[in-house]
Residue, then its C-alpha position, 0 to 999 in steps of 0.5 A: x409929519x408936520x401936516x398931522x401936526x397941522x391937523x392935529x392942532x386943527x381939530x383940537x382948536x377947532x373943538x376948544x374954541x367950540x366949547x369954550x364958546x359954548x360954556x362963555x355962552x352957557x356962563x354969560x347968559x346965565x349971569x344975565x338972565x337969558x339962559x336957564x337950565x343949561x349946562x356947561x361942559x366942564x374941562x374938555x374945552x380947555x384941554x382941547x385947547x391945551x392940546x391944540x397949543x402942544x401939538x402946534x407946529x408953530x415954535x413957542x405956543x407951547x408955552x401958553x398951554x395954560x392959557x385955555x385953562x383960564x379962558x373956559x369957564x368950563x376950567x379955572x374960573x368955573x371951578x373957582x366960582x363954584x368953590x367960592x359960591x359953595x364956602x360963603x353960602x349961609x350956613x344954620x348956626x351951630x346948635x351944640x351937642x346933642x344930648x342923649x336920651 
């Protein structure tokens, strides 16, 4: 049973670190200017890594389960940057009711 957890653990980090590589790359580039017209790949990197440190046969990663949630920009920092970005846009001045005719 603790080598399927091994494997398990395995695959799951192996795929984490893949996306959440793949989205810092995605997110970082784009800050800088490098990349255009990619898309990142929201939360699977973080849940993967969630996964992977639940079913880690290694006593007390279990508690850092949220830690992955915070390194993909895929997760928290992507959603909250986007949310952030949505509210501070410049919105038109109210122009009043309209009237009818």
């Amino acid at each position: 049973m603790e080598l399927f957890r091994w494997i398990v653990f395995g695959i799951l980090a192996l795929l984490a670190l893949l996306l959440i590589g793949y989205n810092a790359y995605i997110a970082v580039g784009g800050m800088l200017g490098r990349v255009r017209n990619k898309s990142w790949i929201p939360i699977l990197g973080g849940l993967c890594g969630v996964g992977a440190l639940l079913s880690a046969p290694v006593d007390g990663l279990g508690f850092y389960w949220w830690a992955p949630l915070l390194a993909d920009w895929g997760c928290i920092p992507g959603f909250t940057h986007t949310l952030v970005a949505y509210l501070s846009r410049r919105r038109p001045p109210h122009q009043g009711r309209p009237t009818g005719n």
